[in-house]
C-alpha positions in Angstrom: 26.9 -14.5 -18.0 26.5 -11.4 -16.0 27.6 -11.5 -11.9 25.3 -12.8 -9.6 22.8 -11.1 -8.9 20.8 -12.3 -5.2 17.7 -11.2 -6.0 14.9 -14.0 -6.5 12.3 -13.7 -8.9 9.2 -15.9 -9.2 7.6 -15.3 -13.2 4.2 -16.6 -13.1 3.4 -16.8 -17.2 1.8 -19.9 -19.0 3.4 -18.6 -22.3 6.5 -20.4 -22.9 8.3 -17.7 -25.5 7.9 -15.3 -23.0 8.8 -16.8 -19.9 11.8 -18.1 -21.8 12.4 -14.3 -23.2 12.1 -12.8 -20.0 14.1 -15.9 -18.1 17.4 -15.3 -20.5 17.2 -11.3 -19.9 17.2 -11.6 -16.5 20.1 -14.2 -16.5 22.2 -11.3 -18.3 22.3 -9.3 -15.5 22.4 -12.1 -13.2 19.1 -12.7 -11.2 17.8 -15.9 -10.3 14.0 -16.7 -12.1 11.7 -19.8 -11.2 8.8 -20.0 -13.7 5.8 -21.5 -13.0 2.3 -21.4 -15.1 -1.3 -21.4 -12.8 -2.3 -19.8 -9.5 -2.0 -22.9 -7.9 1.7 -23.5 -8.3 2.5 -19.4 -7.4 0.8 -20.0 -4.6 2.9 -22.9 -3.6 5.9 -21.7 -4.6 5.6 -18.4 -2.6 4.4 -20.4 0.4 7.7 -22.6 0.5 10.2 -20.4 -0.8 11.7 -16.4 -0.5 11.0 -14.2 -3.2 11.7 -10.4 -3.9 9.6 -9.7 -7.1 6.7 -11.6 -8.6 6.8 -10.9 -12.4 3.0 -12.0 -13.8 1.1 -11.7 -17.0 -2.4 -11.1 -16.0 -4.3 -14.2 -18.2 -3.2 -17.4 -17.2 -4.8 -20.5 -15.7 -6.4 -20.7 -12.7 -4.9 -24.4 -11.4 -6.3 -27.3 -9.6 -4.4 -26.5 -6.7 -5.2 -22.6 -6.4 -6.3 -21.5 -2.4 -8.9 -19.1 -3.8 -12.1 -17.9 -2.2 -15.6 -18.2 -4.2 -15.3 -14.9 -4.8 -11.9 -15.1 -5.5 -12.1 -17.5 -8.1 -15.1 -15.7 -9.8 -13.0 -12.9 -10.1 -10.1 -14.8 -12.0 -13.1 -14.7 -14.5 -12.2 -18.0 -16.1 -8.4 -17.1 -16.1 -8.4 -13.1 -18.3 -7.9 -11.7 -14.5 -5.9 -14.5 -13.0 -3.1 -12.0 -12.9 -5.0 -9.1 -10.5 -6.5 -11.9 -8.4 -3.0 -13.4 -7.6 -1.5 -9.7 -6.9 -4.5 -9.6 -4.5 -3.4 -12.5 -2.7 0.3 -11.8 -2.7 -0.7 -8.4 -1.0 -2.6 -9.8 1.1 -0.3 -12.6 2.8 3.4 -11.5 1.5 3.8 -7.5 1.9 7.3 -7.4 0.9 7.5 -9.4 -2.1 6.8 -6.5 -5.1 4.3 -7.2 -8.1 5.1 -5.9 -11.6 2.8 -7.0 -14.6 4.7 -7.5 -17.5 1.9 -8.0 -20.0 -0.3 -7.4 -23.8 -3.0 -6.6 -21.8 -4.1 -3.0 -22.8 -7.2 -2.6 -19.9 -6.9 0.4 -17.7 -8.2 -0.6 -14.9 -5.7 -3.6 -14.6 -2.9 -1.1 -15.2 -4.7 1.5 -12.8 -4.2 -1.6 -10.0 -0.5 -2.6 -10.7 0.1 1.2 -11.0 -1.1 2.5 -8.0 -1.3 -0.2 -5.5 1.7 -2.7 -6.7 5.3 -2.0 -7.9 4.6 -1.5 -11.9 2.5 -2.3 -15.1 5.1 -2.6 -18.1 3.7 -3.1 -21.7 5.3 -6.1 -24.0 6.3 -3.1 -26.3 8.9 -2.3 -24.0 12.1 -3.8 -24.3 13.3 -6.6 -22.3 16.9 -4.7 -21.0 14.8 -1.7 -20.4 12.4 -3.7 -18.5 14.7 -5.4 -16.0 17.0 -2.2 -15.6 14.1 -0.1 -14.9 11.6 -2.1 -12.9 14.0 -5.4 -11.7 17.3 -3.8 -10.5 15.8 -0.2 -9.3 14.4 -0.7 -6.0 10.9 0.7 -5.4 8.8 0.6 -2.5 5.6 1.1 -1.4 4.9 4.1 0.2 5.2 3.9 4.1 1.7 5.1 6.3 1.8 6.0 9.7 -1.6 6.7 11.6 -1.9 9.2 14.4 -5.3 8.2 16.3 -7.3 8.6 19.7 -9.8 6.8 21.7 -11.9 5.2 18.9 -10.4 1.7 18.5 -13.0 0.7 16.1 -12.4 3.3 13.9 -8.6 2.5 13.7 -8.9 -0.8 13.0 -11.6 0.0 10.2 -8.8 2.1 9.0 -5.8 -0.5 9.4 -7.9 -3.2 7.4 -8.5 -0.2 4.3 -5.0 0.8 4.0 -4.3 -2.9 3.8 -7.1 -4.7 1.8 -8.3 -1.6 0.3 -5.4 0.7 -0.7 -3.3 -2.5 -1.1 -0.3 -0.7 1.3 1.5 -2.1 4.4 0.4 -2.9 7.6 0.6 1.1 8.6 2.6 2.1 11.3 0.7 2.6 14.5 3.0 3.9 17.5 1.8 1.8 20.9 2.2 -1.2 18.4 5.9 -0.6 17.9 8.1 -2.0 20.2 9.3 0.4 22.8 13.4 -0.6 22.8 14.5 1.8 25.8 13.0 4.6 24.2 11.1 7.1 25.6 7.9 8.4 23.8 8.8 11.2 22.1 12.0 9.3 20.7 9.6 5.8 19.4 7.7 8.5 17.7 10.4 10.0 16.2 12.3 7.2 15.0 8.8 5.5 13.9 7.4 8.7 12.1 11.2 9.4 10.5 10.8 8.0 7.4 6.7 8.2 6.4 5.4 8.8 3.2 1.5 8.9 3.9 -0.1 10.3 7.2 -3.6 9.4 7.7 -5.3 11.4 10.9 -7.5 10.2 12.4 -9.8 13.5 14.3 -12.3 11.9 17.1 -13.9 13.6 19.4 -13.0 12.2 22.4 -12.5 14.7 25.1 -14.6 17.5 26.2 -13.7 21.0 27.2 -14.6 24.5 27.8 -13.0 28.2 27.1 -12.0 29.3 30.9 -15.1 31.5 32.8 -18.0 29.5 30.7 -19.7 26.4 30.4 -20.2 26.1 26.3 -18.9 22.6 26.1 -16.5 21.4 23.0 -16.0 18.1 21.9 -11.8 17.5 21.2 -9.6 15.5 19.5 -6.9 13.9 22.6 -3.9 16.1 22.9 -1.3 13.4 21.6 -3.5 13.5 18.3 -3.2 17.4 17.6 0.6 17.3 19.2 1.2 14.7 16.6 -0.7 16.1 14.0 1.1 19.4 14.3 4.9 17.9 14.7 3.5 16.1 11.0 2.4 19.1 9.7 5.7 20.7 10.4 7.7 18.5 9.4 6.1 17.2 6.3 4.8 20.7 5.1 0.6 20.7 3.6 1.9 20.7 0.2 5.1 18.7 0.1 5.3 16.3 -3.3 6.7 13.4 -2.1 4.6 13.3 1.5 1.1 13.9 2.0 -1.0 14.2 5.4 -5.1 13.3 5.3 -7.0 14.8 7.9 -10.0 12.4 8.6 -12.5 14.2 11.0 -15.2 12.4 12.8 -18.6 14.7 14.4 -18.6 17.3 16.2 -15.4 18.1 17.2 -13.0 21.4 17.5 -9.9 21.6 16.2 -7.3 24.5 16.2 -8.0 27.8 14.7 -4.3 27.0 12.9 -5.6 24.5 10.6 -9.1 25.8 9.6 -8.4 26.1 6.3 -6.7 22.6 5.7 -9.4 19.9 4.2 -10.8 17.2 6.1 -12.2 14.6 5.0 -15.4 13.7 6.9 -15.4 9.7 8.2 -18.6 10.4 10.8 -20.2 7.4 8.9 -17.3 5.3 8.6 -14.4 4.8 6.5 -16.4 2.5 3.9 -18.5 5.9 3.3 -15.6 8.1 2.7 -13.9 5.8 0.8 -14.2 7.8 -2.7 -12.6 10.8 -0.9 -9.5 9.1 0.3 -8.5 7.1 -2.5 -9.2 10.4 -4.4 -6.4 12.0 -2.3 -4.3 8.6 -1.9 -4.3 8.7 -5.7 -3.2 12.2 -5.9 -0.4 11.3 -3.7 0.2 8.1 -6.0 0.7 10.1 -9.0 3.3 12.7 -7.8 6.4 13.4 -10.0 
């Protein structure tokens, strides 16, 4: 028996040669596994008890006891995507606990999903050791979002609830929701912007001005929203591999002549429109080295 280990896994497989496969693997290293075999009981489980990894094969049954939507339980499709739908739920409700599919499934959009927007999709051709080594013990997190906004509260909130129930991310950081602990503003914002992996910003035009001696009138983003923009800019760099900044730019507005050449990502009909766009660049970002 290996040392103790105090991680907690939850396996949620119907398939008793592999939950017993995956069960004695894990106990070599010593982790701690509870297995359980529908929705219903994951559900329960996760609900009552503190998990760091759920481990799930994606067909499995659905359970009488499952707290599913209609929607929901169409999608578990009879129980072939009772996997997905659960992940769903997880990231939904529990945003620390990381999802890895351990599976035979061979669909890609199932291992796009666990890829992209959970902690791993890992083929039953790969070896059990290798498995837990690679995916159990190594640590991997989701990537960390911070958004830099203005005046338009509807707009941030659209974007909060995409980066959540779209991109499938955590609750993104948003500064005047942080708490303020003695700091002053420029410190929050520095501690709270310190370790960000994805920088959404969002460009509204919600001030107006005008070049000095003339009255041609300019709509403008507030000046906390280009001074932020700009410190992420700096600090992050347009091209850095393991950060990325998305410029989301709403009407007519003027920005600096500085970042002209930068692309934006036009949201002036919502984030629901321009939704292609940024999980084109979220899935750029995704797929670094």
């Amino acid at each position: 028996m290996g040392k103790k280990n105090s991680k907690k896994i939850l396996i949620v497989e119907d398939d008793v040669y592999w939950s017993t496969r995956i069960m004695e693997e894990l106990n070599t290293v010593g982790i701690k596994a509870l297995v359980v075999r529908t929705i219903g009981e994951a559900q329960v489980k996760i609900k009552t008890q503190r998990f760091d990894t759920v481990i799930l094969d994606i067909r499995f049954p659905v359970g009488e006891n499952a707290i599913l939507t209609a929607d929901e339980l169409s999608a578990t499709q009879g129980g072939y995507r009772s996997g997905k739908v659960l992940a769903n739920w997880i990231i939904m409700n529990y945003t620390k606990i990381r999802l890895i599919a351990y599976t035979s499934i061979n669909d890609n959009e199932i291992r796009d999903f666990f890829q992209h927007y959970c902690d791993g999709f890992v083929s039953r051709t790969v070896k059990e050791h290798d498995f837990v080594i690679d995916y159990i013990c190594k640590k991997r997190n989701k990537p960390k979002s911070f958004i830099v906004h203005g005046h338009d509260e509807i707009l941030l909130l659209k974007l909060e609830k995409f980066i959540q129930n779209s991109l499938h991310f955590p609750k993104p950081i948003v500064l005047r929701n942080q708490p303020n602990l003695g700091r002053t503003i420029i410190e929050k914002f520095e501690e709270e912007a310190s370790d960000t992996d994805l920088v959404f910003v969002l460009l509204t035009p919600d001030d107006v001005g005008y070049k000095a001696g003339t009255d041609d009138e300019k709509r403008r983003s507030r000046q906390n929203v280009i001074f932020e923009m700009g410190y992420f800019l700096g600090k992050l760099g347009r091209r850095e591999n393991n950060k990325r900044i998305i410029l989301l730019y709403k009407g007519e507005n003027e920005l600096p002549s500085d970042i002209s050449g930068i692309v934006h990502i036009d949201i002036s009909n919502g984030i629901k429109a321009a939704a292609k766009s940024i999980r084109r660049e979220v899935d750029h970002f995704l797929k670094k080295p």
